[in-house]
N, C-alpha and C positions, 0 to 999 in steps of 0.2 A: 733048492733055494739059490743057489751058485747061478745057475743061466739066468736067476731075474737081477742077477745083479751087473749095472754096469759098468765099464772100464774106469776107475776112477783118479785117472790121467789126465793131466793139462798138456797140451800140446806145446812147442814150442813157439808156436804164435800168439796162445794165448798168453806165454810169460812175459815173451816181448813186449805185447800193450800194457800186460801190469807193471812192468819194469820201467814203458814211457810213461805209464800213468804217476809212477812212484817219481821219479827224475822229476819232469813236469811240477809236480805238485811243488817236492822242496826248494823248487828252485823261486817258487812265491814265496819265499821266506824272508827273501830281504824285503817286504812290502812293509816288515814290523818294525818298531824304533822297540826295543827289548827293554828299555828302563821306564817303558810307560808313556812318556813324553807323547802328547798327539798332535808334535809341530810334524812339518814338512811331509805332507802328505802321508804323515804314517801315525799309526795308531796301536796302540797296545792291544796283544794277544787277550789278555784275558779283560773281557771289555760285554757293554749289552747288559743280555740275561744273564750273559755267560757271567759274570761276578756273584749273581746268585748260586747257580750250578756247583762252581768251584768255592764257594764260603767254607762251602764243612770244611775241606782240607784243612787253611791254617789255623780254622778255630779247634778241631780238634787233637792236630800233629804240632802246633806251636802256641797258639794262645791256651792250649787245655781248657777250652770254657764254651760251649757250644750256646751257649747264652750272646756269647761274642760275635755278633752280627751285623753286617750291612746297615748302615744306618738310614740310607736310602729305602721309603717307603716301596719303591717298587719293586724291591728283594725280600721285604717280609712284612707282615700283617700282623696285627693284634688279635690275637686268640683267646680268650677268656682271661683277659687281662697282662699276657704273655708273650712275647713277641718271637715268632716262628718265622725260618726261612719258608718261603712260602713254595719256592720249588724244592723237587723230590731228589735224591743223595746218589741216586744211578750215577749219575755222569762223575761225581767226584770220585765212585769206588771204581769207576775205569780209568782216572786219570792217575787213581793213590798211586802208583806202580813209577810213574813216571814222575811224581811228585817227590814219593821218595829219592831218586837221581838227582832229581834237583837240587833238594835239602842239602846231600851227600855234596854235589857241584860246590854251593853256596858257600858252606864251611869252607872247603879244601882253597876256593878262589878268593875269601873274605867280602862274600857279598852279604847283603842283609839277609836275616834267615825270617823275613816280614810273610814268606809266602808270595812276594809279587813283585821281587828282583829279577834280574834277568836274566838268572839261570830255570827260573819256573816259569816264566812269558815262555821262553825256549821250551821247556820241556812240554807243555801244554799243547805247541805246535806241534811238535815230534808225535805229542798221545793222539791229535785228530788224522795227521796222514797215514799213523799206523794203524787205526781201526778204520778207514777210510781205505785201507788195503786190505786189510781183512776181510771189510767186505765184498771189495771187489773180485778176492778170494776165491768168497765163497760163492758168492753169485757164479762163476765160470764153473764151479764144480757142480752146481746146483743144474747148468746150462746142458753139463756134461749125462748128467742124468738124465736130463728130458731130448737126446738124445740129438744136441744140438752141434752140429760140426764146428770144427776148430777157429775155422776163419771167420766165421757167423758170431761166433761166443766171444772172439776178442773185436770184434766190430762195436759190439752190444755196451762191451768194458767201456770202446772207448768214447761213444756216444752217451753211455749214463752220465759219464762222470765229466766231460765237457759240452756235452749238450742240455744238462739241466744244472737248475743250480745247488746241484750239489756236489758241485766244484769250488761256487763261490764258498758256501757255509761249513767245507772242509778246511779252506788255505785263508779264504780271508773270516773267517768267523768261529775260530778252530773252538772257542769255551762255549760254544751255544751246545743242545744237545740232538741236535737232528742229525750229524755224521754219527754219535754213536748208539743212536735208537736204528738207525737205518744199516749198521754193523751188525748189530746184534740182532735184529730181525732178519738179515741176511742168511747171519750164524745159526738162527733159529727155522727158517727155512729148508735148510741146507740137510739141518737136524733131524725135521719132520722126513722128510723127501728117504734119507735112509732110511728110517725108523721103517716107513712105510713098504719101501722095497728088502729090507732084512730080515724084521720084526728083532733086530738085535736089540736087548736091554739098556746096551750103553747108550742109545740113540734116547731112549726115553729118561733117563736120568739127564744126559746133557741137555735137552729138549725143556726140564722143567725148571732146572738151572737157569738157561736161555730166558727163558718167560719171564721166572724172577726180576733180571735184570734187568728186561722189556720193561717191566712193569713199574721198579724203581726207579727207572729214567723218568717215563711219563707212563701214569696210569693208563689212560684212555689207550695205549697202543696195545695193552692186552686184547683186543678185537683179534689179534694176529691168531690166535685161538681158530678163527676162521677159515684161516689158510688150511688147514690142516686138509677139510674135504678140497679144498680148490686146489692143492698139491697133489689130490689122489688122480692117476690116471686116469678112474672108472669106478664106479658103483663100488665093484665087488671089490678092487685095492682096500677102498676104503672101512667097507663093511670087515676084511678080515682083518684089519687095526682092531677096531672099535671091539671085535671076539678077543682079538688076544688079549687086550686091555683088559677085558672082562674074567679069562681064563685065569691071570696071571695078575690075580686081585691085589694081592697083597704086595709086587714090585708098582703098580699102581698107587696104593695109596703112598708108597717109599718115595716114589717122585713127587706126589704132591706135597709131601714130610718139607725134603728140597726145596721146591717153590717157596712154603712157606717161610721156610727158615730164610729163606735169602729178601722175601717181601717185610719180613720182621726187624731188620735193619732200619728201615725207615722209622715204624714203629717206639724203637727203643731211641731213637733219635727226639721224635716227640715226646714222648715220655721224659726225656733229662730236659727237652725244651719247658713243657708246660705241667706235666704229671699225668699227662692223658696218652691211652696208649693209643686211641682213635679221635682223629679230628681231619677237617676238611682246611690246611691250609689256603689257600686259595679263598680265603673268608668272603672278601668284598668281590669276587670273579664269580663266575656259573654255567652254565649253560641254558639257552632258549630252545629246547629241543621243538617246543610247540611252533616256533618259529625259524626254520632251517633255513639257511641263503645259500641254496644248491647254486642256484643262476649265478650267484656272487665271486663264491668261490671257484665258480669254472670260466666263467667268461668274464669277468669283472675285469674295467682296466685299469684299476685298480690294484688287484694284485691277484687277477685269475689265472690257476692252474692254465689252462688250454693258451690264454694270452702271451704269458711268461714263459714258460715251458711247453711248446704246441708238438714236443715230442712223447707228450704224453697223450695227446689225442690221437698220435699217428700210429703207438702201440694197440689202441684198440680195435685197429684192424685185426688183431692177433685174434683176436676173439673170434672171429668168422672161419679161421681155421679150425680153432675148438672146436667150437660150433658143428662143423663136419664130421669133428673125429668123437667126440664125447660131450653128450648133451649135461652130463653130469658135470662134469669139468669145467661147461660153458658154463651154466647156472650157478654153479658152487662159488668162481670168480667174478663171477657178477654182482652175484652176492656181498662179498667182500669188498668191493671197489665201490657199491652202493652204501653200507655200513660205514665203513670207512668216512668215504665224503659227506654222507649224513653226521657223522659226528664230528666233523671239522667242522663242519658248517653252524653245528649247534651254539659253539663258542661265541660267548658275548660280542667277542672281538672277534670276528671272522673272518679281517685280515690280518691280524695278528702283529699289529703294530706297525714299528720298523721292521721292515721285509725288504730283500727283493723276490718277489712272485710270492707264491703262499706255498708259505717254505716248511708248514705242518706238514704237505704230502711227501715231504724227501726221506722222512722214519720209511713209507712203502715204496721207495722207488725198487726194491727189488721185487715185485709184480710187474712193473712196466720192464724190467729187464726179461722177464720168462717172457712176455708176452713180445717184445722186438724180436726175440731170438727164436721163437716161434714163426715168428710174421720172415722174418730172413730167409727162414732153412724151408718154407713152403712158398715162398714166391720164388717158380723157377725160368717163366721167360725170360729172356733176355732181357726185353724193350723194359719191362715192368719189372726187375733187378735195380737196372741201371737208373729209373726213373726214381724207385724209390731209393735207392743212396743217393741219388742227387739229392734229393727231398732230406734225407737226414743231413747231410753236410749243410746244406742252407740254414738249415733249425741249428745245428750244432755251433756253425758261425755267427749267429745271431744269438745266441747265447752269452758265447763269447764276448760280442761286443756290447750284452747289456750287461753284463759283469765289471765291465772296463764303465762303464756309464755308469752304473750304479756304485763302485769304488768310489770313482771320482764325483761324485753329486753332481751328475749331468742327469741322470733318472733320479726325482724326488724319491724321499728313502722310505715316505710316509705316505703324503695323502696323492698320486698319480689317480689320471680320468681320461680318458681320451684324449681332448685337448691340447693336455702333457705330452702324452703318448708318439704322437704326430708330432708336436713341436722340435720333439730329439729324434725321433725315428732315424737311425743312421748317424747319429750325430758324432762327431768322437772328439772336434776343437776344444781348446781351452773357451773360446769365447763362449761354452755352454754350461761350463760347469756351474753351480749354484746360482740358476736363470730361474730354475721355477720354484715358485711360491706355493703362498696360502697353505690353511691346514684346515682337515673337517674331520675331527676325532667323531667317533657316536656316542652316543648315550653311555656310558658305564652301567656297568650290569647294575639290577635292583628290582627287587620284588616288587616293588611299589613304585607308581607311579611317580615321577619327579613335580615338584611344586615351583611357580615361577615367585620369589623372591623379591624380586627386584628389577624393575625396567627403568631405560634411562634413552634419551635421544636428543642429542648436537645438532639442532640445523640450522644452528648457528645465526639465528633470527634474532635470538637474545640470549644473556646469561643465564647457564643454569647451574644449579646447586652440586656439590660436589664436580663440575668440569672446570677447566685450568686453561684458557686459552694463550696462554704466556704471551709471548710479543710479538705474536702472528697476526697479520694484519685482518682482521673481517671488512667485507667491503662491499657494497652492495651497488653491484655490476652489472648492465646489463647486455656486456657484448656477447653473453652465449645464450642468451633470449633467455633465460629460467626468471626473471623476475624476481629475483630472491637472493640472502645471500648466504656465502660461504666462507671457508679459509683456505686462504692462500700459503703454498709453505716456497721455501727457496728465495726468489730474487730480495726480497722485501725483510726475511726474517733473520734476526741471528740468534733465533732459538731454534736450533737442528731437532728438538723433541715437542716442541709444538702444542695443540691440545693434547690436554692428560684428561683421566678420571681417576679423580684419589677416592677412597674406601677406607674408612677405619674408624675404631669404635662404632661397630655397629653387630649388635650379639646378633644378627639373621647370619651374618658370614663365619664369628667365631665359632657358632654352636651346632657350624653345620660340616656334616663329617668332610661330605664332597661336593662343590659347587662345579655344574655344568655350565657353560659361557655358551650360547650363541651371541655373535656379532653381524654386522655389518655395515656398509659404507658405499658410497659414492664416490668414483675418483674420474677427476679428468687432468689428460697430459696436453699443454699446449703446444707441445712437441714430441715426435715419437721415444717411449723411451725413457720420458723425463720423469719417471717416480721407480725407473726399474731396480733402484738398490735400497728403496723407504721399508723399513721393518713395522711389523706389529710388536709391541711387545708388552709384555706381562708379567709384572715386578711386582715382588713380596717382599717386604722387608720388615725385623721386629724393629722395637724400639730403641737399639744401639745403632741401626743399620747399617745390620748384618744380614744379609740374604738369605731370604726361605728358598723361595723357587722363581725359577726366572727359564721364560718362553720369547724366543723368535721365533717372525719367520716375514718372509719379502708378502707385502700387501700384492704384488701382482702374481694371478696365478701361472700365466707365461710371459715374455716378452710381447707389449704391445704396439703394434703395427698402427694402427690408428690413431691420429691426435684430434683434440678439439671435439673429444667422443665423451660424455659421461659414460661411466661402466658400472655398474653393483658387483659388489664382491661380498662371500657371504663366507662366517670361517663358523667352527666350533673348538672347543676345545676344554680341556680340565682347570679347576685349579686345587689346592690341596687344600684339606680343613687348617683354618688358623690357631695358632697356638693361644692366641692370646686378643682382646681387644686393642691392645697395641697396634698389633701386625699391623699395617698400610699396604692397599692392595692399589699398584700405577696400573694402569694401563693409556698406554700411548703410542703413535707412531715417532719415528727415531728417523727420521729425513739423514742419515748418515753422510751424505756428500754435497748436501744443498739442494738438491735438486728443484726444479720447478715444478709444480701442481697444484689442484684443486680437492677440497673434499669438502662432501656433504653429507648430510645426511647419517651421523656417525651413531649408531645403535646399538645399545647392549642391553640384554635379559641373562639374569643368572636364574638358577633354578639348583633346589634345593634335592637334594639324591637322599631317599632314604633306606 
């Protein structure tokens, strides 16, 4: 059993790249304001989803009351009348370690022991580049197995980790959980690949351990299960697993014992939440498996894998190699990478919000690491070496610089389309940052078809019910030939917010859970430019006015080049069920600097989500 096993050594080249990988990364540290503050270009560590992810912590280590939750709906759901974090407890039982430091910091320095002073912003940073090391870790030892040479394996390091974005979602996004899904899938990797070439026992207990935590991050990653044949060299590797597994019943069922016990965490978690020890947080979310957006998630520019990170399409050359050496190995991985993207793609939301790229695939970036490090150590011409490291540093640099774009809101963080795409391509001045507009949420998941509610339309021909044209001038003009008229905002108005549509007291909106908004509008610039800083926006307020929820975003989808152009602009977007027939629901454009333009045509349909 000795000669199948191999040297299980990092070179000294490979420490070097983990060593620049580690430096590199801390040194994005100062990108945080540590007390939370999100002035001057910086923003708090623990921020996003990441507030859900990390809730257990202080509810559990300081508030003692796990009932103590996020009060923002989009960290938890109501559950049979109960109100559950709606994400899973993984990521906080990898950060507890480093939380408890914190804690320890807090006292010693007299900071607030609130859970989100600035020795736990800090410590949260610290827990994503150390499991961001970890993985990178194992991936090299993982490399070392598949019998990939030293300079190849710390190439691979250093292309994962700054040619995709999962660099950004390591240093700038440290509380989300895709650094430490894509750790521990690493670690779980790493796990199978011995188990496989030992059959030693300890590989199978750390292996079911491993899963556990896969699985209490995010469910859906237990697919890694699949790795397992895609990690087997060859048929037979794999078949004498699957015998031993079978021989050696009863350390088998021991590991599964493991699993359990570590997926039962969750469990008892629900349980003190609602009294149930089985429920589908994620109540109002789901998945459309009948309807997958393969095309979407890969090429979408939007937020496509291959668009975003086109290093992962250069890894599937690796496959052709397989392909040569093990028809098994090719199939088994293809498999996996087909699964995989099929159940990305299932997700209601299947770009997955604020993104940059579609950051669900960075839990499996250690496949695309086996599969470059493969593609490295069997491309041996010269010409075609050299052509493909060119080819990787190009992707790797363009990474880089859509990271520095998307940092600074010079790439939209949301709704990106070609358009977009092209308008920054290369972009990196300050003249670009928060240039592009518009937003087009989808549908929110729902079993049932949505109901249209309510339609309403401004064309400003005459007063209508519920719209507000304040002391904007209507006028009926006919230097742009339309025969018709509109509103004019800027030279004439000293109402910077212009027509509104108020909403209130009306039970179709309070009694409805989630209302869908399509909108749109007409705009014309009589100079280039001249509406480029006008907002949408969408204001809820009760009857003290006190703000429920409140949405911008710029009515133009890029900077526009043409004046004396009518343009259609079409958005969608959420709003939340109201609390009360009180609430008052605005919506208006916010002309924030005067500007000049035109608008017609101003249109809204809500629709009722059941």
């Amino acid at each position: 059993m000795k000669n199948r096993i191999q040297q299980f050594k990092l070179s000294r080249v490979s420490y070097l790249a983990l060593f620049l990988s580690l430096v590199v990364s801390l040194a994005f540290l100062k990108t945080y304001k540590w007390d939370g503050d999100n002035g001057n270009n910086k923003k708090s560590v623990i921020s996003g989803d990441g507030i859900g992810y990390y809730a257990y912590l202080p509810a559990i280590f300081i508030d003692k009351n796990l009932h103590d939750l996020p009060q923002d709906p989009v960290y938890t759901n109501e559950v049979k009348t109960r109100i559950v974090n709606k994400f899973f407890s993984g990521t906080s039982l990898l950060i507890s370690p480093f939380f408890a430091v914190a804690h320890t910091a807090a006292r010693v320095f007299s900071y607030d022991l609130d859970g989100y002073s600035p020795p736990f912003q800090f410590m949260v940073a610290i827990a994503s580049i150390f499991y961001l090391f970890l993985g990178l870790f194992c991936i090299s030892k993982l490399l070392v197995l598949f019998k990939i040479s030293d300079l190849n394996s710390a190439i691979v390091i250093f292309i994962i980790l700054f040619g995709t974005n999962l660099f950004y979602y390591s240093v700038f996004a440290c509380s989300m959980s895709h650094v430490y899904s894509f750790s521990m899938i690493s670690c779980f990797a790493l796990a199978i690949k011995k188990l496989l070439t030992t059959h030693h026992l300890k590989y199978l207990y750390l292996s079911a351990f491993l899963l556990g935590i896969i699985i209490l991050i995010r469910p859906t990653n237990g697919i890694v299960l699949l790795l397992i044949p895609a990690l087997s060299g060859t048929q037979t590797e794999f078949r004498e697993l699957i015998l031993v597994l079978i021989k050696r019943w009863y350390h088998t069922i021991f590991s599964l014992l493991i699993l359990l016990l570590v997926v039962s965490i969750q469990l008892f978690i629900w349980h003190e939440q609602t009294g149930n020890f089985f429920l589908w947080s994620y109540s109002n979310e789901g998945f459309n498996f009948l309807n997958p957006q393969l095309l979407n998630v890969l090429f979408s520019f939007r937020k496509g894998l291959f668009i975003y990170t086109p290093l992962a399409l250069i890894s599937l050359l690796g496959l052709t190699v397989i392909f040569k050496k093990s028809k098994f190995q090719f199939y088994s991985i293809l498999f996996f990478l087909f699964a995989a993207t099929y159940i990305i793609s299932c997700w209601w939301n299947w770009y997955y919000a604020d993104s940059f790229g579609l950051r669900a695939f960075i839990d499996f970036y250690s496949i695309i690491c086996l599969l470059l490090g493969i593609l490295l150590e069997n491309t041996f011409h010269r010409f075609k070496r050299n052509l493909l490291l060119l080819v990787l540093m190009v992707f790797l640099s363009l990474n880089m610089l859509q990271s520095y774009q998307y940092y600074y809101r010079i790439m939209h963080y949301h709704s990106m389309n070609a358009e977009k795409y092209w308008s920054i391509f290369l972009r990196t001045s300050n003249s670009y940052r928060n240039v592009l507009g518009g937003n087009m949420d989808i549908e929110p998941y729902s079993k049932k078809p949505k109901k249209l509610i309510y339609s309403t339309l401004n064309d400003f021909e005459s007063e209508y019910s519920r719209w507000n044209n304040g002391n904007i001038i209507i006028k009926d003009d006919r230097l742009f030939n339309t025969g018709r008229k509109w509103t004019k905002y800027g030279l004439y108005s000293g109402n910077e917010f212009g027509t509104t549509l108020v909403i209130q007291d009306d039970s179709l909106f309070y009694n409805s859970r989630k209302i869908f908004v399509e909108a749109s509008l007409r705009r014309l610039e009589p100079e280039n430019n001249s509406s480029s800083k006008v907002l949408f926006v969408i204001d809820i307020r009760n009857n003290k006015n006190e703000n429920q929820h409140y949405q911008r975003f710029r009515i133009n989808d890029t900077p526009d080049q043409k004046k004396c152009t009518w343009r259609t602009y079409n958005y969608s977007f959420e709003i939340p069920e109201l609390k009360s027939s009180d609430d008052k629901i605005s919506i208006y454009l916010w002309n924030i600097e005067h500007q000049h333009f035109l608008i017609d045509d101003f249109q809204l349909k809500f629709y009722r989500l059941y």
